[in-house]
C-alpha positions as CSV (number, residue, x, y, z in Angstrom):
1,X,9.7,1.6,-20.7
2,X,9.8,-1.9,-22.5
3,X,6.3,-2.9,-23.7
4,X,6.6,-6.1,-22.5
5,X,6.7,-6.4,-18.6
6,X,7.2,-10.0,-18.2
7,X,10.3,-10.5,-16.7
8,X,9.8,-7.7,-14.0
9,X,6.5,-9.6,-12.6
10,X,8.6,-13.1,-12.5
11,X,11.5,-11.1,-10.7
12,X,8.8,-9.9,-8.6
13,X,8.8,-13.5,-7.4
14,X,12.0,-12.8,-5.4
15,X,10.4,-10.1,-3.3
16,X,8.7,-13.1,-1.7
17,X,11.4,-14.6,-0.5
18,X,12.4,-11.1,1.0
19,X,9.1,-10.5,3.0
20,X,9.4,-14.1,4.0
21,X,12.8,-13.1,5.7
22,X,11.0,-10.1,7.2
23,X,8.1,-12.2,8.5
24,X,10.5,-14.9,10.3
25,X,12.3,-11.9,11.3
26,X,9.3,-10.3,12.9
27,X,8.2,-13.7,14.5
28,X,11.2,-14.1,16.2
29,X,11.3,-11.1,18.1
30,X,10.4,-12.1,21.8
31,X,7.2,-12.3,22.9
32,X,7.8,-10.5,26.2
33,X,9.9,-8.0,24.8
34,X,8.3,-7.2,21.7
35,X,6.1,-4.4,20.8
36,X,2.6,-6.6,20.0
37,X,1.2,-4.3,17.6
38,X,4.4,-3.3,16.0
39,X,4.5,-7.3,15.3
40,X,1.0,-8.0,14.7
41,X,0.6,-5.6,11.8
42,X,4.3,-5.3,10.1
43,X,3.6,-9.3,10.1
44,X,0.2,-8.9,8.1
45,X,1.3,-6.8,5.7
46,X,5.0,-8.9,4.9
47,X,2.1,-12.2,4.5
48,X,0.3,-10.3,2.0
49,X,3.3,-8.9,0.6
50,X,4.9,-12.3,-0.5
51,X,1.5,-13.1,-1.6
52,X,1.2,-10.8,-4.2
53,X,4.3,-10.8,-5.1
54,X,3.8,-14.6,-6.1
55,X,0.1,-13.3,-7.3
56,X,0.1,-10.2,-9.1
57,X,-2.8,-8.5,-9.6
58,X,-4.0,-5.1,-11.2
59,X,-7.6,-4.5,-10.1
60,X,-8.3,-1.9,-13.9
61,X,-9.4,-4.8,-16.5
62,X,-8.7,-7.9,-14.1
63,X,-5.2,-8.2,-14.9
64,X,-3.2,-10.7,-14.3
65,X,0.5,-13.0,-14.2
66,X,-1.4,-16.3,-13.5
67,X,-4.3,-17.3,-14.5
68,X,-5.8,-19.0,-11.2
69,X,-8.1,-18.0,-8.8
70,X,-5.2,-17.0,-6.5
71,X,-4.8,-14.0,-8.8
72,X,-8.6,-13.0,-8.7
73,X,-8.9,-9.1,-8.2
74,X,-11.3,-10.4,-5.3
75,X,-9.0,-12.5,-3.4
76,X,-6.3,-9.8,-3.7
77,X,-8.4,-7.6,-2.5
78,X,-9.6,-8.9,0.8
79,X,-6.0,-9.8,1.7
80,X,-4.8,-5.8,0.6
81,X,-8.0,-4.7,2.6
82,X,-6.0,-6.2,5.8
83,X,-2.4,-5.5,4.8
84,X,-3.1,-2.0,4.0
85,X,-4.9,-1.0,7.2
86,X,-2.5,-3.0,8.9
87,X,0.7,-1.3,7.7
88,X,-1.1,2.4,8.3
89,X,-1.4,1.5,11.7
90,X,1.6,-0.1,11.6
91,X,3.2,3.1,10.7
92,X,0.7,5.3,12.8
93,X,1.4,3.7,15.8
94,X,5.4,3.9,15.6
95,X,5.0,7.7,15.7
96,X,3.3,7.8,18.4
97,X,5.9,5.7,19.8
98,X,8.2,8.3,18.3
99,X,6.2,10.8,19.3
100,X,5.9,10.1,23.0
101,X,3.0,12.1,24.4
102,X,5.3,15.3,23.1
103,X,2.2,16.6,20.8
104,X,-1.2,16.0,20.7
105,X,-1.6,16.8,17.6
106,X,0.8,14.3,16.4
107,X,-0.7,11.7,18.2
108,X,-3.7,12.9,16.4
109,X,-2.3,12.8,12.9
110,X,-1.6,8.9,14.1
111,X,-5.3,8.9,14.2
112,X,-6.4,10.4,11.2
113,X,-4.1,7.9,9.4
114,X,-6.0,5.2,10.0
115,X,-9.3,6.4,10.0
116,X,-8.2,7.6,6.1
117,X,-6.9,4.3,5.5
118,X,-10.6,3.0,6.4
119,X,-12.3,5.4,4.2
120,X,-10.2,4.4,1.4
121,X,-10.8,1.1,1.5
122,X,-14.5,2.1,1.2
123,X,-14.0,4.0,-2.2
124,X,-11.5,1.0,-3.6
125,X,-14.1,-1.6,-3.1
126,X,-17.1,0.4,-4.6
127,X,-14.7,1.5,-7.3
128,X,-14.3,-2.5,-8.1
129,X,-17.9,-3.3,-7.1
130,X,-19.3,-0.4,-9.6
131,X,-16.7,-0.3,-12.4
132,X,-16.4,3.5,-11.7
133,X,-12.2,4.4,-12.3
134,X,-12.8,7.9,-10.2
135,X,-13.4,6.1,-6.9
136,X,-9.8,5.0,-7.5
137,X,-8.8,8.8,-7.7
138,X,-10.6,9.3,-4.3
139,X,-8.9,6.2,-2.4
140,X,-5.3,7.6,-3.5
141,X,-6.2,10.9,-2.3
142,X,-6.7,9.7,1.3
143,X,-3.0,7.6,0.4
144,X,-1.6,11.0,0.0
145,X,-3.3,12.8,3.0
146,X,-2.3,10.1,5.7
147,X,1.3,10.4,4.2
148,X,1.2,14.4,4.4
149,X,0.4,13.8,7.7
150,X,2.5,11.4,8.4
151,X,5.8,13.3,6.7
152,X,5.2,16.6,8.7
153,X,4.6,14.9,12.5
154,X,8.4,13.3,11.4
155,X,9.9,16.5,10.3
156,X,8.1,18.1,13.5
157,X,9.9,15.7,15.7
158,X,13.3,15.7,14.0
159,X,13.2,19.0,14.2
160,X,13.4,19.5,18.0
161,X,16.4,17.1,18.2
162,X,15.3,13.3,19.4
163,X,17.0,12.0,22.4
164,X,18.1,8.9,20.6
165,X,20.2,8.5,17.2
166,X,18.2,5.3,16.4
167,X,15.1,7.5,16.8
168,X,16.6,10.3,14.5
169,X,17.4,8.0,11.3
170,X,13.7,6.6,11.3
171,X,12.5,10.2,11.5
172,X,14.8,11.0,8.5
173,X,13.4,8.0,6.7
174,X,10.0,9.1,7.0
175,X,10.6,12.6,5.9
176,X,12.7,11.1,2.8
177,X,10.3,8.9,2.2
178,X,7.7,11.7,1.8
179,X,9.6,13.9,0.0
180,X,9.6,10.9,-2.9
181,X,6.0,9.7,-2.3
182,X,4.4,12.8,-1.9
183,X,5.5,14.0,-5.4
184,X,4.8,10.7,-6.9
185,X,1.1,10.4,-5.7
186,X,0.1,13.6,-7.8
187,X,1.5,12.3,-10.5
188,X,-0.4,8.9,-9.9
189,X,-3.3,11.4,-9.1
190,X,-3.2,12.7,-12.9
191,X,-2.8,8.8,-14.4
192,X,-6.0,8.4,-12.1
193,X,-8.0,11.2,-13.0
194,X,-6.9,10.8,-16.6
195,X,-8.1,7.1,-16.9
196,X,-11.7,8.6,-15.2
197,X,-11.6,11.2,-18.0
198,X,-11.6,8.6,-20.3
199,X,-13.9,6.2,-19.2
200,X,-16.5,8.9,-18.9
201,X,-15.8,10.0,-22.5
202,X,-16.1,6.7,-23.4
203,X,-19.9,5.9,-21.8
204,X,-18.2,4.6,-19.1
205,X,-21.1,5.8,-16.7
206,X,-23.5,3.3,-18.3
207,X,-21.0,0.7,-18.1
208,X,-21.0,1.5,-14.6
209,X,-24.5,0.5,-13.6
210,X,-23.9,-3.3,-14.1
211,X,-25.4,-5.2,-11.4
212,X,-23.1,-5.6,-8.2
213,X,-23.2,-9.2,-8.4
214,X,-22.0,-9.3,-11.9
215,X,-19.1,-7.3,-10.9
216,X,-18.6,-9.5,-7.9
217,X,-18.6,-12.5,-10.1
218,X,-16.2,-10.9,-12.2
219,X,-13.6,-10.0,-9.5
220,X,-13.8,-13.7,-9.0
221,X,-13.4,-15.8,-11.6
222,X,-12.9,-13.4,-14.5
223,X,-8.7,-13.1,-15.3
224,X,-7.2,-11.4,-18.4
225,X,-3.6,-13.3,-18.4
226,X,-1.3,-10.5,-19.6
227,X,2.4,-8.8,-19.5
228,X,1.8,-5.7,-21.8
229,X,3.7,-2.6,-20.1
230,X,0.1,-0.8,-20.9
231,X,-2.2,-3.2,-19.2
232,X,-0.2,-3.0,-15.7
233,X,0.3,0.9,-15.5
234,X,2.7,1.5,-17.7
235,X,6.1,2.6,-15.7
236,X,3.4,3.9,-12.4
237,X,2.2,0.8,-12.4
238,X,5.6,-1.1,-11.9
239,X,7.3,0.9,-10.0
240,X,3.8,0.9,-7.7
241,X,4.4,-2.7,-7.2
242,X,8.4,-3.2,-6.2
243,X,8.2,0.2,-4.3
244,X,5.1,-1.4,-2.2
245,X,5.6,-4.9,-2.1
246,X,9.7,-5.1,-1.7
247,X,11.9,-2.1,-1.7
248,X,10.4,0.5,0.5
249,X,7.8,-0.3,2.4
250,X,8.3,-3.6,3.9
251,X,12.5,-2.4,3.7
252,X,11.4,0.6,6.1
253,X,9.2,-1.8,7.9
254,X,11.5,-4.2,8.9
255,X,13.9,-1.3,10.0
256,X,11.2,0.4,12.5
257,X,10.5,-3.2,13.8
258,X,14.7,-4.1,14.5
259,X,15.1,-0.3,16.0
260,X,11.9,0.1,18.3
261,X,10.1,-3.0,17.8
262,X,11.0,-3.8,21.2
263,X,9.8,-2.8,24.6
């Protein structure tokens, strides 16, 4: 892994134009025959996307590419709190779709997925509100749980043989996709837990008591300019960002919307 990440997080800059493509794409789906929320959410989270692909950010030491108040940790993070419930439900609803009233508990693994989307976002903002690395380990945990979830309702349904082919290749793209992520997020689990270690070694508990308004101010207006490998998560951190913002998710996205994004 090079140390220096810089020309990654200017490439990055391309994914933009690719979730703008898949936000015009979205748009243009007719009203009357497309699926609203299918729309609605896949549209928030290609927005964001772009957003941050233009505006990289890594929460950990206020990281960033630019050094304006676009690429605040707090301003990325109110825009990820919407894309990131957005795409779960996104994703939650189109098995249900998928799923069509053929198991309940499918329906409530949908659910579930949002309601652990929720909850993470409750750990992510008190992890950046109190300075405390472990909430971070809690948030991904509810990332792998909803995806657990998620993979087995798609191998459940491929399984007993979809009516449609279209159908059949999203199922086999979400069990793909977990067979990759799954494995991935433990790993990310032990960079986590590892960087909690650390900061607990290092007094980071007494760090962690500084007043919530001083962290608040931080995750404003405090920006550490930077392209050291180290300072975005190493080779996690990068592949993190083009898997998330441009090749996978909004790729598979834009797939579920063209294949049942309609009525």
């Amino acid at each position: 892994m090079p140390n220096d990440v810089k020309p990654f997080l200017w490439l990055l800059k391309l994914g933009a134009l690719a979730n703008v493509y898949f936000l015009v794409s979205a748009l243009g789906i007719p009203a009357d025959d497309a699926e609203t929320s299918l729309v609605v959410s896949g549209s928030v989270l290609f927005a964001v996307s772009a957003w941050r692909c233009v505006f990289p950010n890594r929460y950990e030491g206020n990281v960033v590419l630019h050094d304006n108040v676009m690429s605040s940790a707090f301003v990325t993070r109110v825009l990820a709190t919407f894309s990131e419930v957005a795409y779960v439900y996104f994703f939650a609803y189109a098995l249900s779709l998928m799923n069509s009233g053929q198991a309940a508990w499918i329906d409530a693994v949908a659910i579930g997925m949002v309601a652990a989307a929720g909850v993470s976002q409750c750990f992510v903002w008190t992890a950046i509100l109190t300075g405390r690395y472990r909430l971070y380990v809690y948030e991904e945990i509810g990332w792998f749980l909803l995806f657990a979830g998620h993979t087995a309702g798609c191998a459940w349904l491929l399984a007993q043989g979809p009516a449609h082919e279209a159908v059949a290749t999203l199922l086999w793209i979400g069990v793909v996709f977990g067979a990759g992520y799954l494995p991935w997020q433990l790993f990310h689990l032990r960079f986590l837990v590892r960087n909690a270690n650390e900061q607990d070694a290092g007094g980071g508990s007494a760090l962690a008591e500084a007043d919530i308004g001083q962290r608040v101010r931080g995750a404003l207006f405090e920006r550490r300019r930077s392209t050291a490998s180290e300072d975005w998560g190493g080779i996690i951190g990068v592949t993190w960002m083009a898997c998330y913002w441009v090749f996978v998710i909004p790729v598979w996205m834009h797939v579920i919307l063209q294949t049942i994004g309609f009525h």
